[in-house]
N, C-alpha and C positions, 0 to 999 in steps of 0.2 A: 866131585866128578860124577857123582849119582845120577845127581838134577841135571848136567849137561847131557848123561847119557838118554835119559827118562823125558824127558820134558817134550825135545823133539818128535819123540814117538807118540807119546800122548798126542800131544797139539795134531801133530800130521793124523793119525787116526780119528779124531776128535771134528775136524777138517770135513773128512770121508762121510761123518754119521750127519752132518749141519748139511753137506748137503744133499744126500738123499732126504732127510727130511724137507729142506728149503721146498725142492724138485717136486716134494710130492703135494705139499702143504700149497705151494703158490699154484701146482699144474691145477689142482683143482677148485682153488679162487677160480683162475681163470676162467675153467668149465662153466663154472654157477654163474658169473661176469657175463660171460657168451650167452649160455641157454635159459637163462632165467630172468636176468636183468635187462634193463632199458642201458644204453651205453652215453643219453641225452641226457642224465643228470648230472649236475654237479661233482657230485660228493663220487658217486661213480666212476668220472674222467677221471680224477684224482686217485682212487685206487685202483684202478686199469693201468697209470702209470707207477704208482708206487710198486705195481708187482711184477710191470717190466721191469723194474728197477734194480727191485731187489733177484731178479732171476739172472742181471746180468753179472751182478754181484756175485750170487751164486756159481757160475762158469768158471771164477777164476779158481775157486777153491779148490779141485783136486791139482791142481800144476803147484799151489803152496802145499799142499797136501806134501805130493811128492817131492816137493823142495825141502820138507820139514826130515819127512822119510829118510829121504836118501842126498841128494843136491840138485841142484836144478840142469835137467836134463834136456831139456828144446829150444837154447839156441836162446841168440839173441833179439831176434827180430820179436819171438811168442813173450819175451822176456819185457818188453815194450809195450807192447799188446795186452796181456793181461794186467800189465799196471794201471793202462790206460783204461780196460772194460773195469777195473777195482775201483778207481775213481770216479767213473761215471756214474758208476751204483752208486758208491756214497755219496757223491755231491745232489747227485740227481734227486737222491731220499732226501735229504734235510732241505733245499730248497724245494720240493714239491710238498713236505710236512710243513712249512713255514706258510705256502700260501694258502695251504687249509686252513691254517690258523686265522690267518691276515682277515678268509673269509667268513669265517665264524665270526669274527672278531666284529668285519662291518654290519653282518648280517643282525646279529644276538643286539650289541651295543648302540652302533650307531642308526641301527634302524634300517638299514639302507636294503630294499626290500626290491631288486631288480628281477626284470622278468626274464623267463625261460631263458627267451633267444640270447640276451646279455648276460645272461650269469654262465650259458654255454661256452660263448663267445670269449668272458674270462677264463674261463675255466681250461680252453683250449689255448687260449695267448701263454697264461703261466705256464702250463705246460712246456710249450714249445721256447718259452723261454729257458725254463727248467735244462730238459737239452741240450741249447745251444751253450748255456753257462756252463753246465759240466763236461763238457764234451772239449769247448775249449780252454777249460782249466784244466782237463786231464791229459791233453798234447803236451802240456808242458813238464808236468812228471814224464809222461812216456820220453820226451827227450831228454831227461836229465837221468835217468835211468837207463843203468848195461847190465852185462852178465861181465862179473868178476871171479876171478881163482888165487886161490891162497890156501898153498899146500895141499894143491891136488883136490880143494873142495871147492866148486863151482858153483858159485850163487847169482842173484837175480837183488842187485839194488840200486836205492836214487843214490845220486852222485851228493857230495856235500853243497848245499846252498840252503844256509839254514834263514839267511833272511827273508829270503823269496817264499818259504817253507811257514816262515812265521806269518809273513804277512796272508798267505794264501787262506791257509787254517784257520789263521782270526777270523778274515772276511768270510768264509764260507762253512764256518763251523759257529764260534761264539757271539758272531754277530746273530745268524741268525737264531742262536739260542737266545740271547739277550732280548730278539724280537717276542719270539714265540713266550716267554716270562710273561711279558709288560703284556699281551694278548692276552694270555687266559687268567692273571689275573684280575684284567675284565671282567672277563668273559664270566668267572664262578661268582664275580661279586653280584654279579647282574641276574643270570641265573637261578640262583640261592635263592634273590628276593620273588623270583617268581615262583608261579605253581603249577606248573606245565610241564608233567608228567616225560612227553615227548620229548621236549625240549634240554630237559636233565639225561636221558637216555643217550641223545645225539650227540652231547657236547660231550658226556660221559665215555663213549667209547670212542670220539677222537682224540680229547685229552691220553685217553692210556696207549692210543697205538704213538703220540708224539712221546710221553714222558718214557715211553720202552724206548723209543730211540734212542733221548740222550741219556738215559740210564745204562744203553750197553756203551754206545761211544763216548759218552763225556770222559768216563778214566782213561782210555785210549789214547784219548787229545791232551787231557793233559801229562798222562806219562809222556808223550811224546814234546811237548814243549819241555818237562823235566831234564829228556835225555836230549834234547838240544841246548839245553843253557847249561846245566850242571854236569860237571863230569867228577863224578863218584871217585873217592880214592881208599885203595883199598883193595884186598881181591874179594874180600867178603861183603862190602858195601856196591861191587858191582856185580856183585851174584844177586842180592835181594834185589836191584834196579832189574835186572834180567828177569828174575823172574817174575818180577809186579809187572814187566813192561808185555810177559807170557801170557798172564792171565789175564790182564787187561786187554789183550787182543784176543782171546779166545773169547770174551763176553761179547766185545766188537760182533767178533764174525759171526756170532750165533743169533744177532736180531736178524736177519735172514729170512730164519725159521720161525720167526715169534710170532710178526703181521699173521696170517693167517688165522693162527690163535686168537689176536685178539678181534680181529674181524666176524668171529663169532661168537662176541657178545651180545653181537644185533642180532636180535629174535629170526627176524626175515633169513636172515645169511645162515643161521644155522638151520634152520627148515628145508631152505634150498638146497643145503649139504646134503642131510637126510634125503632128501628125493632125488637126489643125485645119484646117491648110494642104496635106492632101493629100500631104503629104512622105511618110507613112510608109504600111503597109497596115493594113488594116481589123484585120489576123489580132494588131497588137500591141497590140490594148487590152487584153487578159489581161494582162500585163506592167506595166501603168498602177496596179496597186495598192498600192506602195510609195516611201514618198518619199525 
């Protein structure tokens, strides 16, 4: 009874600190995106959405907060709602992480060496595709999802449909991990053999912001296929599922707050930060032109 009483409070507090952080960590991506950056490259489109992404992500967390807290208190319509903006962040991150890769991938390997205006031109199609996929994968949780009560506790969840559940998660989860695998290991074989300083630096710190991703979500997807095939027998066999399925969503929700961390491993971004915050002097923005 410890862990049922303890757990929810953690997690729900735990919730509150991911996203003041998330808030502050991506508000100020964006600043240094805005006032320092060109918003015409590549690699830039790419993280101008991924921090939309993950900020929409970020919105839903104090309503689980409070649902963890206490029960869920706003109804069912926000109950819908925030399923829908939770989905959209996830889906929206791993298929915008995948076509970085994809681009790395053609760019590093295949040679394929397209100018400005076309690599802008992809880089805004994936996008807007990015979007439009998770935007209409996520209507469909928001409709299979209500606010239910049992025993005077009021919650917020998807209705049972574990097939549709399965199939969606595959598609939009381990496929495009399976993608992004067969990419970079390309990608480091290729790499490796060269000697281009640059080129190990770039491929270096998009490898880590993709492998944080499926490092918080991969246990999450799979506990979740877990507790949809298996059902634990036992009260002590489905306390240890509860609680691996606790933790595994608290590493989920806290890549949030990571991107930003790892976005300043690039020398540039972290220079930027500093002059952002007054750290450095005015005299070093000439220095700010190489990443």
């Amino acid at each position: 009874m410890t862990n049922n009483v303890n757990f929810p409070t953690f997690t729900g507090t735990l919730f509150i600190l991911i996203f003041i952080l998330s808030v502050i960590g991506n508000g100020l991506l964006l600043c240094v995106l805005f006032i320092y950056e060109k918003l015409n490259t590549m690699t830039n489109i790419f993280i101008l959405n991924l921090v939309c992404s993950d900020l929409i992500f970020t919105i839903t967390l104090p309503f689980w907060a409070v649902d963890h807290l206490h029960h869920w208190v706003f109804g069912d319509f926000a109950c819908k709602f925030m399923t829908a903006a939770y989905f959209v962040g996830l889906y929206s991150s791993v298929i915008l992480l995948t076509a970085m890769t994809v681009d790395r991938f053609i760019t590093v390997v295949l040679h394929n060496r397209l100018n400005k205006l076309d690599r802008k031109k992809y880089a805004i199609g994936a996008c807007v595709a990015a979007w439009v996929i998770s935007i209409s994968a996520s209507l469909r949780e928001a409709v299979i999802t209500k606010v239910g009560n049992w025993e005077n506790y009021t919650y917020c969840e998807t209705s049972e449909d574990n097939l549709g559940q399965h199939l969606q998660v595959s598609l939009l989860f381990f496929l495009p991990f399976a993608i992004v695998i067969f990419c970079y290991s390309a990608i480091l074989k290729k790499v490796l053999q060269a000697l281009n300083r640059k080129k190990h630096r770039t491929v270096a710190v998009l490898l880590c912001i993709v492998a944080a991703f499926f490092f918080c979500w991969g246990p999450y997807h799979i506990m979740f296929l877990i507790n949809s095939l298996y059902t634990p027998k036992g009260c002590k066999t489905q306390e240890r599922l509860a609680i691996t399925s606790r933790i595994c969503e608290m590493l989920a929700y806290s890549h949030c707050c990571m991107n930003p961390l790892l976005y300043m491993i690039s020398q540039k971004l972290r220079k930027h930060l500093l002059n952002l915050l007054h750290c450095e002097n005015e005299d070093s923005n000439a220095a700010l032109t190489q990443m």
